[in-house]
C-alpha positions, 0 to 999 in steps of 0.5 A: 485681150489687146496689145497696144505697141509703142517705140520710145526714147528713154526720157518718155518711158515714164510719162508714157506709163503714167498716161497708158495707166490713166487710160486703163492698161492693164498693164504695161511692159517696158523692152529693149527695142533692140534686144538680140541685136549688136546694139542691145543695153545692158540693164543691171539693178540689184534685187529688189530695187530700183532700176537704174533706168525707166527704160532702154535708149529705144525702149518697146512699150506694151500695154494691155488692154481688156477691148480694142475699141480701148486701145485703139482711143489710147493710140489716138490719145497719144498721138495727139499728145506733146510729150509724143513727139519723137515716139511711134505708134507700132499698132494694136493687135489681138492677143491669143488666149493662151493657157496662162499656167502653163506658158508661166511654169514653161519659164521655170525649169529645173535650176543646175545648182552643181552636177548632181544638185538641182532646183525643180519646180513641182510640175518637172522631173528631177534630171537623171544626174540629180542625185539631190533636189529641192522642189521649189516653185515661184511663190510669195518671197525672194529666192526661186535658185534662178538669181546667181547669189541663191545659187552661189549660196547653195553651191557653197553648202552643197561643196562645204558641207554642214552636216549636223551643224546649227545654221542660220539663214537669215533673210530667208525669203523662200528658205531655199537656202534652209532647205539647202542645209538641211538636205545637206545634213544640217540638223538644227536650222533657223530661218528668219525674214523681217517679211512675215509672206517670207515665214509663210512660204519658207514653212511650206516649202519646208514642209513640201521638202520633206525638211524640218527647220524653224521660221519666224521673224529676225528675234527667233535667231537665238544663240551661236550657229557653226554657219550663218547664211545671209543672201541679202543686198551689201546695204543691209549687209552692212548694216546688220555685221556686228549682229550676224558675226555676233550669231557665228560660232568660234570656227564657225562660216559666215556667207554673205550673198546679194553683193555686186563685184565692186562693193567687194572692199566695202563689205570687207571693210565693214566686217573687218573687226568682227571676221576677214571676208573673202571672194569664194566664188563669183557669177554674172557680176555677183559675188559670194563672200565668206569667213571664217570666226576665229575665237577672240 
């Protein structure tokens, strides 16, 4: 494999990409150019979105080529091209051969969720404090406990407690916060996703935790849970209040994740009539917001 480098200006990150795909990448990365350095950016987007950018004031492109006689014509291309005016070649080098597998599960280590609650991908031993784990490795959906809300989410079971409660975690992804309540003692769990990969992964996980739990699609929560987890983006959360206040109990928890510092008053607002939303913990810009179903 080979790498052709490029240094650009923010504006011509997406006509770049479009070119380099045209001349048969394989691939192609965007970077800060000046990562690690005072005059780093800073670019935040909620999961599963868009970014707010195509790329970084000094934006690093890497394409990936499958022969080198390719990547050399596409910097010859370019070069030669208007739009890369102001841009500059930073050349084409061979890439390693490299054990794939191992350099990817390398970038996964355990995840600290409190002091004794861990995240571990298969290919590691829990830490010696672990006194509780959930072994989860990047898969199909959402949700490997890297993300602040999944791990806000979890810290609020792990600290809240919902032995033998119903739960419900709806937008489940992986199911790591089902799987959560269920080591945890919850005993009657339903996790549901509108992404039918979502229900096949949360049930393997499921099964790889040694947990019992039901996954389906959003029709399978049924009834009143005594905790509703929902870890989602504030848009959707908005949406979907009247049905998830609708599914807690009297007495019951709602937990709401996927929400940034600012869309605080918002979410308050748009739950206002059901349940009064709280701030319970924050981390990274994101907040994890709960309530409490009081009987009508």
């Amino acid at each position: 494999m080979y790498e052709l480098s490029l240094l650009c200006p923010e504006d011509r990150v997406d006509v770049l990409s479009d070119a380099l795909d045209a001349l048969d990448a394989l691939s192609v990365s965007v970077e800060d150019a000046d990562a690690q350095t005072p005059a780093e950016q800073a670019l935040f987007g909620e999961p599963g979105m868009p970014p707010p950018k195509d790329g970084w004031q000094r934006s690093r492109m890497v394409a990936l080529f499958a022969q080198e006689a390719a990547a050399k014509e596409a910097a010859v291309l370019l070069s030669a091209q208007d739009f890369f005016e102001d841009c500059q070649l930073l050349g084409v080098q061979t890439l390693e051969d490299q054990d794939w597998v191992r350099l990817t599960q390398s970038q996964f280590a355990p995840v600290e969720v409190t002091s004794d609650f861990w995240i571990v991908p298969t290919w590691h031993e829990p830490p010696a404090q672990a006194r509780q784990i959930i072994r989860l490795d990047p898969g199909l959906a959402f949700g490997t406990g890297t993300h602040p809300t999944t791990r806000m989410c979890l810290r609020w079971i792990a600290q809240n407690g919902v032995q033998d409660q119903r739960v419900l975690d709806y937008g489940c992804g992986s199911g790591i916060l089902a799987i959560g309540a269920a080591k945890y003692g919850a005993t009657d769990i339903d996790a549901v996703d509108i992404d039918e990969a979502a229900v096949i992964a949360t049930d393997l996980n499921a099964v790889a935790n040694h947990v019992v739990l039901r996954a389906g699609l959003p029709d399978k929560a049924q009834g009143q849970y005594q905790t509703v987890l929902a870890n989602i983006l504030a848009t959707p959360l908005r949406v979907l209040a009247p049905l998830l206040c609708a599914h807690v109990a009297a007495g019951g928890s709602l937990v709401l994740a996927g929400i940034l510092e600012r869309q605080a008053d918002e979410l308050k607002a748009a739950y206002a009539p059901w349940i009064l939303l709280e701030v319970s913990d924050t981390q990274d810009g994101w907040i994890l917001m709960t309530g409490v179903s009081h009987p009508a």
